[in-house]
mmCIF file of the C-alpha atoms, coordinates in Angstrom:
data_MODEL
# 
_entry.id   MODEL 
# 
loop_
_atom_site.group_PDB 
_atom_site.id 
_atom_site.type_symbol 
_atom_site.label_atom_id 
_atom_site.label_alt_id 
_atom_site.label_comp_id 
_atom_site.label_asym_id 
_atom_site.label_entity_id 
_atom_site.label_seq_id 
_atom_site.pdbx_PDB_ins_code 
_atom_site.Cartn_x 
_atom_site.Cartn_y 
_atom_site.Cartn_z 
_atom_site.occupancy 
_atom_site.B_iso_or_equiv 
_atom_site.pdbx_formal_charge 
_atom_site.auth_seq_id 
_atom_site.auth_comp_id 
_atom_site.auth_asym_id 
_atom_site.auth_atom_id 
_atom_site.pdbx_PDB_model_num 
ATOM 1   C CA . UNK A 1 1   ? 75.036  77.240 -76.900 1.00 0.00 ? 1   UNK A CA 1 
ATOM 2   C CA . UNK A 1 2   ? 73.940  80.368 -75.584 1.00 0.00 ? 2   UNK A CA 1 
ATOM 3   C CA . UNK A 1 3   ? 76.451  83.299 -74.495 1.00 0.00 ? 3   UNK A CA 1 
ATOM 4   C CA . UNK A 1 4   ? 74.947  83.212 -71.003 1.00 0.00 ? 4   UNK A CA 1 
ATOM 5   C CA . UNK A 1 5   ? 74.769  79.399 -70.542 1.00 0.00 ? 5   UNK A CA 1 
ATOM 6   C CA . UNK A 1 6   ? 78.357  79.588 -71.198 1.00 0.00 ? 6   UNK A CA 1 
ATOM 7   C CA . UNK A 1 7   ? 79.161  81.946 -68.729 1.00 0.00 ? 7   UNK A CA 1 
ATOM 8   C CA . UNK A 1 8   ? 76.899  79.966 -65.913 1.00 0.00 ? 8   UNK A CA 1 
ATOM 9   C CA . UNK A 1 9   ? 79.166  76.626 -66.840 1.00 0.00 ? 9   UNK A CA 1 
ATOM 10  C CA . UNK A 1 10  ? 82.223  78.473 -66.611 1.00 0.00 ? 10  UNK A CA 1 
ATOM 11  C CA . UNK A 1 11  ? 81.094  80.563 -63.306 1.00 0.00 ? 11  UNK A CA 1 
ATOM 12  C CA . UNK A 1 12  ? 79.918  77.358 -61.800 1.00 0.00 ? 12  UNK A CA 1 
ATOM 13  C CA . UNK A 1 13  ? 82.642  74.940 -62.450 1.00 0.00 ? 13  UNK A CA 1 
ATOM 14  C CA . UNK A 1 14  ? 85.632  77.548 -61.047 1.00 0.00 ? 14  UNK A CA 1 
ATOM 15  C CA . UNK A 1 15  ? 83.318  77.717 -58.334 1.00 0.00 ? 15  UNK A CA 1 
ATOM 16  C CA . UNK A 1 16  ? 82.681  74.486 -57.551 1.00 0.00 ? 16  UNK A CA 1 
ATOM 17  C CA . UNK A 1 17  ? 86.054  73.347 -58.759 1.00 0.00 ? 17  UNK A CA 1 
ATOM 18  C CA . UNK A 1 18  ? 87.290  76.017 -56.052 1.00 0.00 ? 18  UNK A CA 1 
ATOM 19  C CA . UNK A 1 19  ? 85.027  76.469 -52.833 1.00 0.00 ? 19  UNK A CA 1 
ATOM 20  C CA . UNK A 1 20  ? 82.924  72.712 -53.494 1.00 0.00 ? 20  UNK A CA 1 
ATOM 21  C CA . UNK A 1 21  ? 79.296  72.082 -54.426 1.00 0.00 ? 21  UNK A CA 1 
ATOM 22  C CA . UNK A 1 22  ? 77.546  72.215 -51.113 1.00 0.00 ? 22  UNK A CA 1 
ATOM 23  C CA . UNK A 1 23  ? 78.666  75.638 -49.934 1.00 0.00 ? 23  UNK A CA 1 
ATOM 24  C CA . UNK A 1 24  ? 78.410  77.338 -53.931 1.00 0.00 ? 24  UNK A CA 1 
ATOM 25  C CA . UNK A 1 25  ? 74.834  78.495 -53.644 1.00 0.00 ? 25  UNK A CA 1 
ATOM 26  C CA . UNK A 1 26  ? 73.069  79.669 -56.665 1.00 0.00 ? 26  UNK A CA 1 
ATOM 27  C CA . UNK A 1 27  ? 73.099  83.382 -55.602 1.00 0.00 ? 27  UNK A CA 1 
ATOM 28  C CA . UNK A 1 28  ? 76.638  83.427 -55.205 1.00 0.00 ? 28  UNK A CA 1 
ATOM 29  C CA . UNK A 1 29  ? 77.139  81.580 -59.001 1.00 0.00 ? 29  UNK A CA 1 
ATOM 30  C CA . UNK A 1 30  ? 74.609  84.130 -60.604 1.00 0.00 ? 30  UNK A CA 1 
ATOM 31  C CA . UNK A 1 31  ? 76.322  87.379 -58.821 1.00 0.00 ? 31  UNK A CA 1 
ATOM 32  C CA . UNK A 1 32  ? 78.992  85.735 -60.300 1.00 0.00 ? 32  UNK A CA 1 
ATOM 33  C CA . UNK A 1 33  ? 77.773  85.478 -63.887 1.00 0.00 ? 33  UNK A CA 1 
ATOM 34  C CA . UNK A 1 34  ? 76.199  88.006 -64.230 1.00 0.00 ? 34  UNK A CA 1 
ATOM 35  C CA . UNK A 1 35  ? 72.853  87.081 -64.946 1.00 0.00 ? 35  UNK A CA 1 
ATOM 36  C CA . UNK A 1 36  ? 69.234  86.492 -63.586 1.00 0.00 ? 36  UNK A CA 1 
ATOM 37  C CA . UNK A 1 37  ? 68.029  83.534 -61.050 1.00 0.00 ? 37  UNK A CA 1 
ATOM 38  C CA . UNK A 1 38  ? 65.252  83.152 -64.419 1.00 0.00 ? 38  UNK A CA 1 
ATOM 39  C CA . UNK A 1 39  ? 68.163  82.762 -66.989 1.00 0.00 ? 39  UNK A CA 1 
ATOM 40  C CA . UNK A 1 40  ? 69.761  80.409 -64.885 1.00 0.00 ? 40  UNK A CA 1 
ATOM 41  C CA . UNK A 1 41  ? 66.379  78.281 -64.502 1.00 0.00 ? 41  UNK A CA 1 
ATOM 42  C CA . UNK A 1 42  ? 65.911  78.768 -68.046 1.00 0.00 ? 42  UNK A CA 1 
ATOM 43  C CA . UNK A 1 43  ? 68.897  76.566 -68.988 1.00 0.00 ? 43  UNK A CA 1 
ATOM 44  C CA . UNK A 1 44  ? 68.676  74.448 -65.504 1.00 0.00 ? 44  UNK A CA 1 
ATOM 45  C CA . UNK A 1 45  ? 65.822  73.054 -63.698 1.00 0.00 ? 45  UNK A CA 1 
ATOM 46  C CA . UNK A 1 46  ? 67.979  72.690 -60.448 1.00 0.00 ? 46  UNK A CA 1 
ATOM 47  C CA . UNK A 1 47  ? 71.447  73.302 -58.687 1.00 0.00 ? 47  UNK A CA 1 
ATOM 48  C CA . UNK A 1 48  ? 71.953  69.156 -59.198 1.00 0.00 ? 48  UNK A CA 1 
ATOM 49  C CA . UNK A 1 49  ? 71.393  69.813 -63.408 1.00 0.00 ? 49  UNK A CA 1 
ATOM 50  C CA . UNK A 1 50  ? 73.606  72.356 -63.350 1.00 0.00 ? 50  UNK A CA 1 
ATOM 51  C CA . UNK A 1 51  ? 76.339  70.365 -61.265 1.00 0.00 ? 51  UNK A CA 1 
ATOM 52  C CA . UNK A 1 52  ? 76.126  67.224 -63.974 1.00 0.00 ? 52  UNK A CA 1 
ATOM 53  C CA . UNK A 1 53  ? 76.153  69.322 -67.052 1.00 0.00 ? 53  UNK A CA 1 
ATOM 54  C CA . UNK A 1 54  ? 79.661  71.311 -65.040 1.00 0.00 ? 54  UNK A CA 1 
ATOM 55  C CA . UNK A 1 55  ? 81.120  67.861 -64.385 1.00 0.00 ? 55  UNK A CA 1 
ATOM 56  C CA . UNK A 1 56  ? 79.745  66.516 -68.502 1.00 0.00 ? 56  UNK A CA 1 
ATOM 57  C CA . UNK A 1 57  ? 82.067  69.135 -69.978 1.00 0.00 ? 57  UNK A CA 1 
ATOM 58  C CA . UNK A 1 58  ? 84.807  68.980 -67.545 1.00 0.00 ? 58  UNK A CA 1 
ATOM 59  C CA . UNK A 1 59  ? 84.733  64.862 -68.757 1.00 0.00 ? 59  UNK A CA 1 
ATOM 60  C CA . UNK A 1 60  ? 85.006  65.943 -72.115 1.00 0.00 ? 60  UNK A CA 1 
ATOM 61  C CA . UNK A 1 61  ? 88.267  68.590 -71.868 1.00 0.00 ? 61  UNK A CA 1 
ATOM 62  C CA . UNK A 1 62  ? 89.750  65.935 -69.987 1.00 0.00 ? 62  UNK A CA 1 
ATOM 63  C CA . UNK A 1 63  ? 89.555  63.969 -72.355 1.00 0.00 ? 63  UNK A CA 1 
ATOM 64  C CA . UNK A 1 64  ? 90.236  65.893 -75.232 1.00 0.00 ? 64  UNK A CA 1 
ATOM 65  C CA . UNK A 1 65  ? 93.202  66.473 -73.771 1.00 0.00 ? 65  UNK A CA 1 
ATOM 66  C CA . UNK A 1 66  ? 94.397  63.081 -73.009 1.00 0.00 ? 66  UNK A CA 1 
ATOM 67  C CA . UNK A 1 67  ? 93.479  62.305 -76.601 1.00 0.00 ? 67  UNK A CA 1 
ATOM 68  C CA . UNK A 1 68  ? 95.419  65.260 -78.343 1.00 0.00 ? 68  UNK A CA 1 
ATOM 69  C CA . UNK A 1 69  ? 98.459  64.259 -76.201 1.00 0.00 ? 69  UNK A CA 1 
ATOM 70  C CA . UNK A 1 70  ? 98.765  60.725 -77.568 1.00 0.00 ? 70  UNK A CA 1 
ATOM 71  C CA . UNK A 1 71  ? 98.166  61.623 -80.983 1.00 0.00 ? 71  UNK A CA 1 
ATOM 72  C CA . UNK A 1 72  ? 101.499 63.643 -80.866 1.00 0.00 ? 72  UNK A CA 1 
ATOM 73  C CA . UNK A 1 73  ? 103.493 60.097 -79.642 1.00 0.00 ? 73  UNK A CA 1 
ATOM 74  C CA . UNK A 1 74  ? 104.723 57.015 -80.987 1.00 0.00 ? 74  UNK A CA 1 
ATOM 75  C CA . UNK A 1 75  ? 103.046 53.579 -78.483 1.00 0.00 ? 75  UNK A CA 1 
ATOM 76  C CA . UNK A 1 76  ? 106.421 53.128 -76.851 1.00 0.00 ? 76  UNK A CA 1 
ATOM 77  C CA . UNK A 1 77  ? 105.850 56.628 -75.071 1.00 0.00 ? 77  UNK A CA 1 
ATOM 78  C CA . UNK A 1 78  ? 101.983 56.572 -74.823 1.00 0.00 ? 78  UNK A CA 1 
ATOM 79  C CA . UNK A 1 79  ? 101.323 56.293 -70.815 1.00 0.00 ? 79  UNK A CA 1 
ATOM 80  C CA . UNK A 1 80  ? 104.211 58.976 -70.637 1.00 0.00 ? 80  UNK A CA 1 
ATOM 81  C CA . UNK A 1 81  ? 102.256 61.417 -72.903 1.00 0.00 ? 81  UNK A CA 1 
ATOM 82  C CA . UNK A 1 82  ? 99.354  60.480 -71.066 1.00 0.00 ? 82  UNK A CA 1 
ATOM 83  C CA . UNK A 1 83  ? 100.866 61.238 -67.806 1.00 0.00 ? 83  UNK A CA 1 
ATOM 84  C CA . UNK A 1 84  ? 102.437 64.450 -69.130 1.00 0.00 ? 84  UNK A CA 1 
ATOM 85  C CA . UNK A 1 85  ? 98.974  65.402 -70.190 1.00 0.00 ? 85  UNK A CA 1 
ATOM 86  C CA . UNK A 1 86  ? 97.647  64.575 -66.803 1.00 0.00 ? 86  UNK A CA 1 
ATOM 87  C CA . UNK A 1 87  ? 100.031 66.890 -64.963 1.00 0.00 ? 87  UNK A CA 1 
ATOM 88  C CA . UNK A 1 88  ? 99.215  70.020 -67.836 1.00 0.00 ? 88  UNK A CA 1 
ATOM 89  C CA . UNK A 1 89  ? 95.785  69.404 -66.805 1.00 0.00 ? 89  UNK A CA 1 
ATOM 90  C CA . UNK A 1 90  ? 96.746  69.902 -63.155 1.00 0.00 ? 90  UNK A CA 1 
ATOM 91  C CA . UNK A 1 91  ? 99.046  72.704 -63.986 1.00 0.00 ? 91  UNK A CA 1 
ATOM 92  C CA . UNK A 1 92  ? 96.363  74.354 -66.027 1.00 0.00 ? 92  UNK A CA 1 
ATOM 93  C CA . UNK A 1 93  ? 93.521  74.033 -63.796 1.00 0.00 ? 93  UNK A CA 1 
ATOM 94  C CA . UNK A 1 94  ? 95.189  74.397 -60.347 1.00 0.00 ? 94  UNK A CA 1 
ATOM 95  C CA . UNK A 1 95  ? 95.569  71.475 -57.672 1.00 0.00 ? 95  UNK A CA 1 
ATOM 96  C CA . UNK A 1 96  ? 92.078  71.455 -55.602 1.00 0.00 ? 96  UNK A CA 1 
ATOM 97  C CA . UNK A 1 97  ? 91.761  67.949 -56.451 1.00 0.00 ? 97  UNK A CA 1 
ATOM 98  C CA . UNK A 1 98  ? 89.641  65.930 -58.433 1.00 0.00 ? 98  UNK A CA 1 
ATOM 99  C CA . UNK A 1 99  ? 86.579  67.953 -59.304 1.00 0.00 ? 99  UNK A CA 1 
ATOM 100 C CA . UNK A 1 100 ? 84.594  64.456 -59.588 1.00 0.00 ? 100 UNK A CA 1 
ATOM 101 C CA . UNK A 1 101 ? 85.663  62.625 -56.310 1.00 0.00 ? 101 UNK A CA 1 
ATOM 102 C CA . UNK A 1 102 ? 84.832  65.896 -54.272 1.00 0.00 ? 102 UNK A CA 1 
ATOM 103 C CA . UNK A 1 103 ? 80.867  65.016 -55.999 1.00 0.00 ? 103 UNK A CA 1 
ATOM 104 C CA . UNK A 1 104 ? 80.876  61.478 -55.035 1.00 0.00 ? 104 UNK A CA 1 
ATOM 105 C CA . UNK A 1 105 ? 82.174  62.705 -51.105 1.00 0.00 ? 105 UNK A CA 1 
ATOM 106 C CA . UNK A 1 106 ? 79.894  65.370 -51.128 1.00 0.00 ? 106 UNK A CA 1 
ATOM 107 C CA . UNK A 1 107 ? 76.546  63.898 -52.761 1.00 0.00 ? 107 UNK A CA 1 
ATOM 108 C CA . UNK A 1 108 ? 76.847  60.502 -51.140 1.00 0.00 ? 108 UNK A CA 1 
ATOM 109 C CA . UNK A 1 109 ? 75.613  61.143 -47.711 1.00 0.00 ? 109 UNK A CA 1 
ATOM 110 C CA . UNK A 1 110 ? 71.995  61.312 -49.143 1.00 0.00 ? 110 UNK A CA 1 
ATOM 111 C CA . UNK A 1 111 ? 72.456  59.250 -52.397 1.00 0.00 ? 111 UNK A CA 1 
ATOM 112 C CA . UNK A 1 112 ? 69.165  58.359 -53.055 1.00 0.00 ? 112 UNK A CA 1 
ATOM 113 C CA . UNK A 1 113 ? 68.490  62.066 -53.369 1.00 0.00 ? 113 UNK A CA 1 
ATOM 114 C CA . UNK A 1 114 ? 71.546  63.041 -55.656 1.00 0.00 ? 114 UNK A CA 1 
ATOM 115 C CA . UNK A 1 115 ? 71.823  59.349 -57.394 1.00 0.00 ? 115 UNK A CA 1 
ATOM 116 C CA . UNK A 1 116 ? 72.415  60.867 -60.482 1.00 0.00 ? 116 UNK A CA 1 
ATOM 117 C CA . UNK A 1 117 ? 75.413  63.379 -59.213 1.00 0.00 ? 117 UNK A CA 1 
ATOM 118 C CA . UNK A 1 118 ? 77.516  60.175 -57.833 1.00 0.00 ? 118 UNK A CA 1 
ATOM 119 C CA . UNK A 1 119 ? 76.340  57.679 -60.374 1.00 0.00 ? 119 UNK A CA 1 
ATOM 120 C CA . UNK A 1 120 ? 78.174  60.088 -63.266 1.00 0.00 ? 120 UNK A CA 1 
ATOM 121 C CA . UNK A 1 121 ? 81.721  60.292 -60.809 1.00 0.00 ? 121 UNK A CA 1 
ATOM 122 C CA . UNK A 1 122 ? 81.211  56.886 -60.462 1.00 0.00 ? 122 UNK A CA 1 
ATOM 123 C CA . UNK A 1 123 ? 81.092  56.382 -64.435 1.00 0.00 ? 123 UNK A CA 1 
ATOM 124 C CA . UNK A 1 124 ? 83.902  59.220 -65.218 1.00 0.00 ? 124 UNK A CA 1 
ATOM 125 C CA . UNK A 1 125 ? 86.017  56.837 -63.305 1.00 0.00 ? 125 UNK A CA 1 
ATOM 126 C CA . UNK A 1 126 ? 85.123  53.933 -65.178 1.00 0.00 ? 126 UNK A CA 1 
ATOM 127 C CA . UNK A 1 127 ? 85.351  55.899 -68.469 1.00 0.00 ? 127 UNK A CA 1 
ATOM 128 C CA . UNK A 1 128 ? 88.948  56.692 -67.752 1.00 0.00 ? 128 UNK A CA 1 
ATOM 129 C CA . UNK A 1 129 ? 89.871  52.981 -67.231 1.00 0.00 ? 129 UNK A CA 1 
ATOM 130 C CA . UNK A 1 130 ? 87.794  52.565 -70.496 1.00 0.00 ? 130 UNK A CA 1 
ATOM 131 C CA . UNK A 1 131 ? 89.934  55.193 -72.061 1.00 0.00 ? 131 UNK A CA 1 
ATOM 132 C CA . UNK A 1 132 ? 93.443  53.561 -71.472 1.00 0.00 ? 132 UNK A CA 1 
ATOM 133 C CA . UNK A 1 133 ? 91.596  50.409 -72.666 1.00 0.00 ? 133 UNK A CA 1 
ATOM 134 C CA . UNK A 1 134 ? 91.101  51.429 -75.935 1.00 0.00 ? 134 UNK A CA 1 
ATOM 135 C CA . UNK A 1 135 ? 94.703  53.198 -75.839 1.00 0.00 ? 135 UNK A CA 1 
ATOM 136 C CA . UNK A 1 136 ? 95.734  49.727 -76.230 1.00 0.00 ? 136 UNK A CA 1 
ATOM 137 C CA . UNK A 1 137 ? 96.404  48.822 -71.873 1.00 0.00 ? 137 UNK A CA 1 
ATOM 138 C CA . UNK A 1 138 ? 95.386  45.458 -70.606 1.00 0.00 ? 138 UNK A CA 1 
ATOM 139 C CA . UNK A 1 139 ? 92.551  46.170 -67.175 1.00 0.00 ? 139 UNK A CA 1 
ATOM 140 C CA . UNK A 1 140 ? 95.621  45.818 -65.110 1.00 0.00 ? 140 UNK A CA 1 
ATOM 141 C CA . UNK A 1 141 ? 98.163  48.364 -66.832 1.00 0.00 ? 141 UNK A CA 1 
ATOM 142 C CA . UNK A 1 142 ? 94.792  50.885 -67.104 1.00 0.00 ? 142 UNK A CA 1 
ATOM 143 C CA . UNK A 1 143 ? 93.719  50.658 -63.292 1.00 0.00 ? 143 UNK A CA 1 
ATOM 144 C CA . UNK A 1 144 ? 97.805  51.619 -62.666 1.00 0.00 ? 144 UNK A CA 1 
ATOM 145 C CA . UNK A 1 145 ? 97.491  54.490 -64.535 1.00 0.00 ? 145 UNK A CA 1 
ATOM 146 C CA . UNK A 1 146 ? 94.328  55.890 -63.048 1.00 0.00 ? 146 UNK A CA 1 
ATOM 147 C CA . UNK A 1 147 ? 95.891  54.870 -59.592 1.00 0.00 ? 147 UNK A CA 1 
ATOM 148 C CA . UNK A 1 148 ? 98.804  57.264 -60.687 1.00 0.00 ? 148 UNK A CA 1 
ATOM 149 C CA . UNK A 1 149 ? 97.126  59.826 -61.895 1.00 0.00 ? 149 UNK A CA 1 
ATOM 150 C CA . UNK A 1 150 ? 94.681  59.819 -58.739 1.00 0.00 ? 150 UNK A CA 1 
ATOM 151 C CA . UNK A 1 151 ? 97.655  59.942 -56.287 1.00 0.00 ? 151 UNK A CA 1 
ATOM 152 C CA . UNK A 1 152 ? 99.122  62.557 -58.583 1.00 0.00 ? 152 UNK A CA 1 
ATOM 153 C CA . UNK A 1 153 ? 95.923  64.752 -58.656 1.00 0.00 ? 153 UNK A CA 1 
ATOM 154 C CA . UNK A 1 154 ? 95.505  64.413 -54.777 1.00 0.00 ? 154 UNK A CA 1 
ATOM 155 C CA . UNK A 1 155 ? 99.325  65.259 -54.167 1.00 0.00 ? 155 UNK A CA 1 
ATOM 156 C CA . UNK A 1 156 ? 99.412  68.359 -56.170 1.00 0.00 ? 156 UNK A CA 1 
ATOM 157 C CA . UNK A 1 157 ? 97.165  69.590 -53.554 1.00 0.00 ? 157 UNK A CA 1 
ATOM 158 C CA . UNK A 1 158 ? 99.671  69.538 -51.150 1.00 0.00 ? 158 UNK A CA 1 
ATOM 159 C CA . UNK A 1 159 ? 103.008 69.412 -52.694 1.00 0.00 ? 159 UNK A CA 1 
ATOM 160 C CA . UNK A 1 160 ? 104.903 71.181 -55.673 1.00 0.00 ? 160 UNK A CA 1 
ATOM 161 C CA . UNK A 1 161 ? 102.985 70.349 -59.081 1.00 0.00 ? 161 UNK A CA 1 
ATOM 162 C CA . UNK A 1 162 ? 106.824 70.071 -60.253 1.00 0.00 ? 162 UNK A CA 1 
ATOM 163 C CA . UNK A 1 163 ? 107.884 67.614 -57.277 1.00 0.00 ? 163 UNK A CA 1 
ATOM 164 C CA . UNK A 1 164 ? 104.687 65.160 -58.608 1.00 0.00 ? 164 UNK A CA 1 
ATOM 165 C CA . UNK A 1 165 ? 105.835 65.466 -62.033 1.00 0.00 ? 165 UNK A CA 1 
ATOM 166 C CA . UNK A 1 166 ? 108.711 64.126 -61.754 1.00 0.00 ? 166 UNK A CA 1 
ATOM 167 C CA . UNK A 1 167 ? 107.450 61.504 -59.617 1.00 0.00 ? 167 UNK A CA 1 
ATOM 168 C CA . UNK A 1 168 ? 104.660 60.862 -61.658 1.00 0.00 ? 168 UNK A CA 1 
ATOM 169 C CA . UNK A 1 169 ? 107.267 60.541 -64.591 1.00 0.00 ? 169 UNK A CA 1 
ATOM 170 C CA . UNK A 1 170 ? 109.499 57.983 -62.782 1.00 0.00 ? 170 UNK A CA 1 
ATOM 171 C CA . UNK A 1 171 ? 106.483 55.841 -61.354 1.00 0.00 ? 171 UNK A CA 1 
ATOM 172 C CA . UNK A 1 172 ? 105.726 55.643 -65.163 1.00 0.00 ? 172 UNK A CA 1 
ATOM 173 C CA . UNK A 1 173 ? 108.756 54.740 -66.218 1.00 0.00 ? 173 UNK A CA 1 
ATOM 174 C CA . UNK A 1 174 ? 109.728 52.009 -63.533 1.00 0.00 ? 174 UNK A CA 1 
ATOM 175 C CA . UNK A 1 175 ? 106.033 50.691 -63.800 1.00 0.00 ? 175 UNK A CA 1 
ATOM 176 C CA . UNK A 1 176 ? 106.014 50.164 -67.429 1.00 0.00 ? 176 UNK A CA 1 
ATOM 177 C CA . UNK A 1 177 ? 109.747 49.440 -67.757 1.00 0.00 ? 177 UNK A CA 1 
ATOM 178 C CA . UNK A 1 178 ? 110.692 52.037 -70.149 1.00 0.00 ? 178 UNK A CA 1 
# 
């Protein structure tokens, strides 16, 4: 991947991770760069390309993370490794909420339009329960831990990261009995 590319995802996504997609404007993200409108076209046709390839590789360290965190634990302590990983990812990236949700709210008043923007935070969603299924949870056991991790990601935004936490850590606990 190119130097600049790089710098356009990582521009865009603090951006959009920070002020929302709607009022990020593409001046503002290649002021922000660094770069030309034409470089920015060059590895983008449009604002929308840009936003799914931002929320692709946001998917994947997500991920990545959730995945290095259970390969560090025994399956007795799995959804608390999981959930500890959740709340780094919080702690690491800030609490403005769930980067994918804010796409589905903000690209679904005209979906026919940006079908393709709420169609993938539709499927990260899915891919998450997905995720906890092949962890080794039953549907029901991986819907409870998105639900968690949901409430946990939308709480940080208004409460102590530390406060959810622990929360998050004792709703684990109590829910899977250990």
């Amino acid at each position: 991947m190119s130097k600049k590319r790089e710098i356009l995802l990582e521009q865009s996504e603090r951006l959009f991770d920070r002020h929302g997609f709607h009022t990020v404007g593409l001046k503002q993200i290649i002021k922000e760069s660094g770069v030309a409108l034409m470089t920015l076209y060059n590895h983008f046709h449009s604002k929308e390309d840009l936003i799914i390839e931002v929320l692709k590789r946001r998917e994947t360290r997500y991920l990545n993370q959730l995945n290095s965190s259970v390969k560090k634990t025994n399956s007795t302590d799995l959804v608390l490794a999981l959930a500890e990983a959740h709340m780094d990812w919080i702690r690491s990236y800030n609490s403005y909420g769930c980067m994918f949700l804010r796409a589905k709210e903000e690209y679904s008043l005209n979906q026919e339009a940006n079908s393709e923007i709420v169609g993938f935070a539709e499927k990260h969603k899915n891919d998450l329960v997905s995720f906890f299924l092949e962890k080794g949870l039953n549907k029901s056991e991986a819907i409870r831990v998105v639900l968690l991790f949901e409430g946990a990601t939308a709480l940080s935004e208004v409460f102590d990261v530390e406060t959810v936490a622990n929360e998050m850590k004792y709703s684990v606990k109590k829910l899977f009995s250990l």
